[in-house]
C-alpha positions in Angstrom: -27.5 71.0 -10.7 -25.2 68.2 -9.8 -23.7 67.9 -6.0 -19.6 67.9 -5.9 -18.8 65.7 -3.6 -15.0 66.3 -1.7 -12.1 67.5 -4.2 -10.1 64.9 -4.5 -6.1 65.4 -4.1 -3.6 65.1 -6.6 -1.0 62.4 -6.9 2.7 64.1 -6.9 3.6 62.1 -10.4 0.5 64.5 -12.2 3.2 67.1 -12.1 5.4 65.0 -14.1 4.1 67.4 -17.3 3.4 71.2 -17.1 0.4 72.9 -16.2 -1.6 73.9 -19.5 -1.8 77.4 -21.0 -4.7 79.5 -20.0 -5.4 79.0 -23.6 -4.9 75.4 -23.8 -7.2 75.2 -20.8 -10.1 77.0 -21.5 -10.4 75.3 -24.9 -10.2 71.7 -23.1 -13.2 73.0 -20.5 -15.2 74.4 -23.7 -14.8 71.1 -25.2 -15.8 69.0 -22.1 -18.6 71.7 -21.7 -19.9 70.9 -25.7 -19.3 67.1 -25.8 -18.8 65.6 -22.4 -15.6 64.1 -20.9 -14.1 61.1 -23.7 -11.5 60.3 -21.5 -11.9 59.2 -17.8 -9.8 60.7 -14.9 -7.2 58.3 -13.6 -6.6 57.3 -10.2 -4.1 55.3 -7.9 -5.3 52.7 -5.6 -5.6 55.5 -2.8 -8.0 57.6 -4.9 -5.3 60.0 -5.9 -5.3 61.4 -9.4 -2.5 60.6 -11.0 -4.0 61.5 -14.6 -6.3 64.4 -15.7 -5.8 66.8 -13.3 -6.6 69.4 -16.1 -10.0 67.0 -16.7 -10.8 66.9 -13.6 -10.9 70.6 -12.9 -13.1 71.7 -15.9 -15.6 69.3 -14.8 -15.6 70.3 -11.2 -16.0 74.0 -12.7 -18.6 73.1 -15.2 -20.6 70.9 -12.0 -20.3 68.0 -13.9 -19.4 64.5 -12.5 -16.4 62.4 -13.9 -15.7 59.3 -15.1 -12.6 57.5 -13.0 -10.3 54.5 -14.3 -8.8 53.4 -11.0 -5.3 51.4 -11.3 -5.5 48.7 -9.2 -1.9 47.3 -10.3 -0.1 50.3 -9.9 1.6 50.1 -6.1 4.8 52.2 -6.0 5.6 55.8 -7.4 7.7 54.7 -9.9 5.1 52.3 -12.0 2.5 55.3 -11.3 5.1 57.5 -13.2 6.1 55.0 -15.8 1.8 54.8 -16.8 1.3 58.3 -16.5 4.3 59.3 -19.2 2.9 56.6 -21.4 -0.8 58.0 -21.5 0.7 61.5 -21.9 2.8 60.9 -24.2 0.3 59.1 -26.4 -1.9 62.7 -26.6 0.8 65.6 -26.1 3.4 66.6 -29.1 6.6 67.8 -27.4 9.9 68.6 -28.4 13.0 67.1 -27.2 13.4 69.9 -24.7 9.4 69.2 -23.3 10.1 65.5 -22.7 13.7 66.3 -21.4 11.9 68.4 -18.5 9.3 65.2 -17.6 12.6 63.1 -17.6 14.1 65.1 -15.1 11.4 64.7 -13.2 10.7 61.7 -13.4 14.3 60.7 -12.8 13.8 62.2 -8.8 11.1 59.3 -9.0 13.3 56.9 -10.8 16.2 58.1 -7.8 14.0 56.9 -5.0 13.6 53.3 -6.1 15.1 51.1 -4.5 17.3 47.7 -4.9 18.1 45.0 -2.8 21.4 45.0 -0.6 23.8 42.5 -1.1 22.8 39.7 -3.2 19.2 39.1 -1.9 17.4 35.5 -3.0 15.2 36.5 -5.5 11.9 36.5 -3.3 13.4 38.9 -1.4 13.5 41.4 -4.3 10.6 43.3 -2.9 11.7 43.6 1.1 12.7 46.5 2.9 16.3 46.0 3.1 17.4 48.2 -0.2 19.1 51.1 -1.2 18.3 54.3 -3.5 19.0 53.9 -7.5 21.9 55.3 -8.4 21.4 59.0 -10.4 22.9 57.8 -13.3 21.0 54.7 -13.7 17.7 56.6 -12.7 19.2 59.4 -15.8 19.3 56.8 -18.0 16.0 54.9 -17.5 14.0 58.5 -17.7 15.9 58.8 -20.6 15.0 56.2 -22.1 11.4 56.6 -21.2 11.1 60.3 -22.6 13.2 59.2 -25.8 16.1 61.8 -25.0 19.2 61.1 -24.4 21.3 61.5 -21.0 23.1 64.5 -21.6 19.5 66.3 -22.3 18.1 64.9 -18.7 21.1 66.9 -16.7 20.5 70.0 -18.7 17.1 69.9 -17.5 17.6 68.7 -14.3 20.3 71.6 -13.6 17.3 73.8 -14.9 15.0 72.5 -12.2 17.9 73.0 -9.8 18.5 76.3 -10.7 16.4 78.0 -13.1 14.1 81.0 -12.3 10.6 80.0 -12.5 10.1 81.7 -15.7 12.5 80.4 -17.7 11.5 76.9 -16.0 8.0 77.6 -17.9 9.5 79.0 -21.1 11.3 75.1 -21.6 8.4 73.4 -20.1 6.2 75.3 -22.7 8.3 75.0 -25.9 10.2 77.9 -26.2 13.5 77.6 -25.0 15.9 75.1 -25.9 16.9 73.1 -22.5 20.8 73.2 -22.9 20.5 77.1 -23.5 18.2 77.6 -20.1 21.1 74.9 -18.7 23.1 77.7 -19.5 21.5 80.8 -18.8 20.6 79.1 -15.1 23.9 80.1 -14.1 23.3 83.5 -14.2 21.7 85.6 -11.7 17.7 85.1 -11.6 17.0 88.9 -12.8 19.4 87.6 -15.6 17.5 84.8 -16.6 13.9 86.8 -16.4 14.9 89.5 -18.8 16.7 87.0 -21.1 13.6 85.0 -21.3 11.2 87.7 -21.3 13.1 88.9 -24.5 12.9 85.8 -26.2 9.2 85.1 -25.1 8.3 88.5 -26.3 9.8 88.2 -29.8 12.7 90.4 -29.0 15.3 88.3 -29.6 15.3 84.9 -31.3 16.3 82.8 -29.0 18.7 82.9 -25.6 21.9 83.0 -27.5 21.1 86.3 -29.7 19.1 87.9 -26.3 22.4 87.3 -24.4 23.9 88.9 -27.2 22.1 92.1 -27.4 21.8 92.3 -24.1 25.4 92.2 -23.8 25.9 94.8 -26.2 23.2 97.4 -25.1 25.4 97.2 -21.8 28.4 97.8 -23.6 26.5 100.9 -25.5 25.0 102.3 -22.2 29.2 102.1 -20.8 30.6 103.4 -23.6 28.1 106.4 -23.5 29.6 106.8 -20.2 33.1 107.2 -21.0 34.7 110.7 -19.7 35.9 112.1 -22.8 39.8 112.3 -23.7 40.8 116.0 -22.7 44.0 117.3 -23.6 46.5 116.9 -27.2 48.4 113.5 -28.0 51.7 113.1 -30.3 50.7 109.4 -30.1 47.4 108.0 -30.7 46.5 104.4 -30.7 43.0 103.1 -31.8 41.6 99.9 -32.2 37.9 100.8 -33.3 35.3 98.1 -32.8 35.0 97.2 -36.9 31.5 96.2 -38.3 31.4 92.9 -40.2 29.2 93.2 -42.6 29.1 89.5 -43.6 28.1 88.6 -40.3 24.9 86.4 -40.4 23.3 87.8 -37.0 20.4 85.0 -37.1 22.1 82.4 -37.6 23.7 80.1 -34.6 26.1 78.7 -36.4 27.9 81.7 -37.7 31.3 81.7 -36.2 32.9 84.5 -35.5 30.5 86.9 -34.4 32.1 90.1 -32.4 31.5 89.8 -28.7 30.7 93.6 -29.0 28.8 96.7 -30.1 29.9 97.6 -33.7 30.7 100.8 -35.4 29.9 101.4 -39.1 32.5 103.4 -41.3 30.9 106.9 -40.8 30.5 106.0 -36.7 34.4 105.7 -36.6 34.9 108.2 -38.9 32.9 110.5 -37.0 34.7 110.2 -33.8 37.4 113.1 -32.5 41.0 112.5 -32.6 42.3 114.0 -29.7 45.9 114.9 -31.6 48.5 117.3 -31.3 49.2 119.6 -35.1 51.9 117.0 -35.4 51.1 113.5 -34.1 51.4 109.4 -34.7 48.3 107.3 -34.9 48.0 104.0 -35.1 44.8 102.3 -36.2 44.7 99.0 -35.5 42.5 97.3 -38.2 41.7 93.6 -40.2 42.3 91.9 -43.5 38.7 92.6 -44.3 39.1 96.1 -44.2 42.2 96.7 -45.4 41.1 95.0 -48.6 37.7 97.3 -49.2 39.7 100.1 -48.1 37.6 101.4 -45.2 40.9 101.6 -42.8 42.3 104.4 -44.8 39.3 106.5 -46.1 38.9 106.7 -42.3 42.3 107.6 -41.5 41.9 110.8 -44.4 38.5 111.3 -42.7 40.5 111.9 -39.0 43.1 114.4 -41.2 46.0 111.5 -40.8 47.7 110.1 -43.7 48.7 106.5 -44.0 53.0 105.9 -44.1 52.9 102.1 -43.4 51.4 99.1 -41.7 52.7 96.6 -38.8 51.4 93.1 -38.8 50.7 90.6 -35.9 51.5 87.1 -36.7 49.3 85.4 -34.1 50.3 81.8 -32.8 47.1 80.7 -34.0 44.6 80.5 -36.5 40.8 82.7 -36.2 38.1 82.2 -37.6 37.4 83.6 -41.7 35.3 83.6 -44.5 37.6 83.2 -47.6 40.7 82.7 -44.9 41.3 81.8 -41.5 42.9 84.7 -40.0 46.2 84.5 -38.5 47.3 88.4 -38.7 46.0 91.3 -37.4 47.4 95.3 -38.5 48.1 98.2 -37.4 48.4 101.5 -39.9 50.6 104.0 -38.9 49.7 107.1 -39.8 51.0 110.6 -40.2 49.3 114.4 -39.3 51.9 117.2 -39.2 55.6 116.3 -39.1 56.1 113.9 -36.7 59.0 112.1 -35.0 60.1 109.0 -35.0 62.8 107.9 -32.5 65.3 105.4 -34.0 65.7 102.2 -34.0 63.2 101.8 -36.8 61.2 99.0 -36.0 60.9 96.2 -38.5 57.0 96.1 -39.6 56.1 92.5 -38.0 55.7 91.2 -34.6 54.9 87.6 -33.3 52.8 87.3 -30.3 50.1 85.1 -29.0 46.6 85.6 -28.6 45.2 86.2 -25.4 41.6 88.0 -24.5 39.2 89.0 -27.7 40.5 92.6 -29.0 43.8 92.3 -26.3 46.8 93.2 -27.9 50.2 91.8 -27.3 52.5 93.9 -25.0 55.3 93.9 -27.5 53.3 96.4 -29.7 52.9 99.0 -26.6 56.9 98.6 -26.0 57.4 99.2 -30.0 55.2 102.2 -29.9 56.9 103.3 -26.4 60.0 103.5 -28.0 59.8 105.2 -31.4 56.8 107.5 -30.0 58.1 110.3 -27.5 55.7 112.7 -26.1 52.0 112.5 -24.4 49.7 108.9 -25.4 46.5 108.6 -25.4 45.1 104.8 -26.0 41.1 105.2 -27.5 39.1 101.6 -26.9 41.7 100.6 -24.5 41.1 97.1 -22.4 44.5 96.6 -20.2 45.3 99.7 -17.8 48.7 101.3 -18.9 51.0 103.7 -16.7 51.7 106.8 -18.0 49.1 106.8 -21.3 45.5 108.2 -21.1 42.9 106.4 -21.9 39.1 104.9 -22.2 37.0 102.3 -22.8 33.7 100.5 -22.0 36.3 97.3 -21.0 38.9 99.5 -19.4 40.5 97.4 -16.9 38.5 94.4 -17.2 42.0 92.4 -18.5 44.7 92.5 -15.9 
């Protein structure tokens, strides 16, 4: 059996690429194991390895001795690192993301090399009096040696800054983009676990549509919450969270996706209006279902029946399929007989937009005024004196 001799240590710029899979590993020791080692282990002038750490394991675990290539013209950290990407990048396939992680790393590398002062003569390029590289010239030489671009480094470098360790992995590995885990970093580390476990675990496609989902199973789990409305209205006001049926879920370019859970038809026509025998609704609602007619089969559904519609001319355009939307309704609605307090109000309103599913003030005052008697406000956001109301968002719009 062969004698080890002394492990040797590992050179810091061997952590410029990620530790293998279990997977990957054990394949590369059953290959060494069946054929030998075919590529030496690489080492600085000090004996360091600064290339086939990986190598170098499976042999020490199989007992059998290396090869070494030692680099005798290699004296500072940086040149190490420049040689070491070069042979990697020769015998790994990575993705943009992969080699923007070994740029930010190798740009902390590229950070602590140094220049002269002043304007040294040029045999004094190599002396002790310098200074440290500035970041973004170290950003854009890592760049340039990973083939990324700048922008792609500082994603990954606030990663390493910031990410949890497993989300760290799930770039380094592949399967996270680096400006989505630039992103998700932000968040709070139990956050970023779940978000990536999701997406490692097939849950979720990637960070955006975990967020997502996340966001919304939240949402679900507070609306469940909600105390229910007790008590009879004259005046309901409802802005149910509509279902787009159009909306390509998978796909990250779709625009316009709702921030929220959504309700089919027969969810929102299932739900209890908490009205007096004579009352007011209004259901707030969109060109898309106007047009298919869902907006009033629900209002028959809920025992109301439709008298007219309001329209919000917004300040700017959305987002739309067949037509960027700049209007938003409202249906008003009849059960009973009603009053309506004069003035009539005219059946348009212009207001700006402000938070996703906020609606302008000058509605409330409109409905305030023709409306007497007891409100209730159902999917409410903004907290209003004198109405009753719920909401999963309740309050979170001042």
């Amino acid at each position: 059996m062969t004698k080890l001799g002394k492990a040797l240590k590992i050179h810091p710029v061997a952590s410029l690429f990620p530790e293998m899979s279990t997977t990957d590993y054990e394949a590369l020791k059953n290959d060494i194991q069946a054929h030998g080692l075919m590529e030496p282990i690489w080492l600085a002038k000090d004996g360091r390895i600064i290339d086939g750490r990986h190598r170098y394991k499976a042999c020490r675990e199989l007992r059998i001795e290396p090869t070494y290539a030692r680099n005798h013209g290699y004296d500072d950290d940086a040149t190490i690192a420049n040689a070491v990407v070069s042979l990697n990048l020769k015998r790994r396939h990575l993705n943009e993301s992969q080699r923007a992680m070994v740029a930010a790393r190798l740009r902390n590398i590229f950070a602590t090399e140094v220049k002269p002062r002043g304007r040294p003569k040029k045999e004094d390029e190599n002396s002790a009096n310098l200074r440290p590289l500035e970041d973004s010239k170290a950003s854009a030489k890592a760049a340039e040696a990973l083939n990324v671009s700048t922008r792609t480094v500082e994603y990954a470098s606030r990663v390493l800054a910031n990410a949890a360790n497993e989300l760290i992995s799930a770039v380094d590995t592949g399967i996270v983009a680096v400006s989505a885990a630039a992103g998700l970093s932000k968040l709070p580390e139990d956050i970023q676990r779940k978000i990536t476990k999701m997406v490692i675990d097939g849950k979720a496609k990637n960070v955006r549509l975990a967020l997502k989902a996340e966001r919304n199973r939240e949402q679900i789990a507070a609306i469940n919450k909600l105390d229910a409305i007790t008590g009879q209205y004259s005046c309901v006001v409802i802005d149910p969270p509509w279902r787009f049926n159009k909306n390509r879920v998978d796909d990250e370019t779709q625009r316009g996706q709702t921030p929220y859970p959504s309700m089919s038809e027969q969810e929102i026509a299932s739900i209890k209006i908490p009205a007096l025998e004579n009352c007011i609704l209004w259901l707030w609602t969109t060109n898309a279902h106007l047009v298919t007619g869902e907006a009033s089969r629900i209002l028959y559904a809920w025992g109301f029946e439709p008298k007219t519609m309001f329209t919000w001319v917004k300040n700017k355009m959305g987002v739309g399929e067949w037509g960027r939307g700049q209007t938003e309704h409202v249906i008003l609605a009849t059960k009973g007989h009603p009053v309506m307090q004069p003035p009539i109000p005219a059946t348009y309103f212009e207001a700006p937009v402000t938070e996703h599913s906020q609606k302008p003030e000058i509605f409330y005052k409109i409905v305030e005024a023709c409306c007497p008697g007891p409100k209730v406000e159902m999917f409410a956001r903004v907290v209003r004196e004198g109405w009753a109301q719920n909401g999963s968002e309740l309050g979170t719009v001042k």
